[in-house]
N, C-alpha and C positions, 0 to 999 in steps of 0.2 A: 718333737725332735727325735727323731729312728734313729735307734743304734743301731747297727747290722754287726755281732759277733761272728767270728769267723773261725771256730774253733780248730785247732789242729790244721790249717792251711798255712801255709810258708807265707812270713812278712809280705816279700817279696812280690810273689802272685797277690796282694791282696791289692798293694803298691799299685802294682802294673793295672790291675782290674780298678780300683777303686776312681782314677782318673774320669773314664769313660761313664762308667757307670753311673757316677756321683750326678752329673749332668741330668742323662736318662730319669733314673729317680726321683730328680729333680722336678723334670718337668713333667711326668707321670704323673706326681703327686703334687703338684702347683706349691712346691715351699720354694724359699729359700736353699742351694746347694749349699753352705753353709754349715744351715741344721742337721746335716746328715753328718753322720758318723761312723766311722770305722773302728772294730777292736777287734786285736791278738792279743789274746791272751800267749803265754808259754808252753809248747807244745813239748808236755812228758810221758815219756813212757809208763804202764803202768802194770800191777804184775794181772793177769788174766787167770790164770794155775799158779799153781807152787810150780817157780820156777822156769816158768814160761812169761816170755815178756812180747807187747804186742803194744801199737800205736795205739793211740786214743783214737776212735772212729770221729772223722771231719764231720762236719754240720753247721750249717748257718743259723743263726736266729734274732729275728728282728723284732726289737722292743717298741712298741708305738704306741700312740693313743688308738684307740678302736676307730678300724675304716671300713669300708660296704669290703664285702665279697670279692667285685669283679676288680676293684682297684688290693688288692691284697693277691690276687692272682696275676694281675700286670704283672706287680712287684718281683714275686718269686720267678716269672719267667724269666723277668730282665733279668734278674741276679743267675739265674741256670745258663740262660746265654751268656754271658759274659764268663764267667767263671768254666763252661766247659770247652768254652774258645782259648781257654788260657790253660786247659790240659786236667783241670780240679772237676772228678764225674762220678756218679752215683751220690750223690750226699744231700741229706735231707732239710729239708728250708723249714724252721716254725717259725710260728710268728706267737709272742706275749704282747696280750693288750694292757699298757696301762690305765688305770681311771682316773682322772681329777678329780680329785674333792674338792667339794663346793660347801662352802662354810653358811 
């Protein structure tokens, strides 16, 4: 189940992008659209110096189970297209793999 955190990007744009996208990813990764998931977290300012205050730097990062390479680069492209179509540019995509344990 891919979470995709969307740190520091407005509800909103996540709203408007996550429609489209959720499809795409979808079918990219042959699940369920469903299974995918979107999170904001609350976007606060934080201090950077004494006294100087500055936005948290935006980033994506998507939690999955471990997938090959080339579908892990789909991934990130679809999400840079869609998101830089909706004005959200420079911000860096990671990916955390989870593992199952097997008992």
């Amino acid at each position: 189940m891919p979470k995709i955190l969307c740190q520091n990007i407005k509800e909103e744009t996540v709203s408007e992008v996550s429609k489209d996208l959720t499809l795409e990813l979808a079918d990219i990764l042959g699940i369920p659209k469903e299974r995918i998931s979107f999170i904001v977290p609350s976007c606060e300012e934080f201090i950077i110096k004494e006294g100087e205050k500055s936005k948290a730097p935006h980033y994506i990062k998507i939690t999955w189970r471990e997938r090959p390479e080339d579908l892990m680069q789909a991934v990130a492209k679809s999400i840079k297209a869609h998101f830089s179509k909706a004005g959200v540019e420079n911000f860096p995509i990671y990916f955390e793999n989870i593992f199952k344990k097997i008992k």
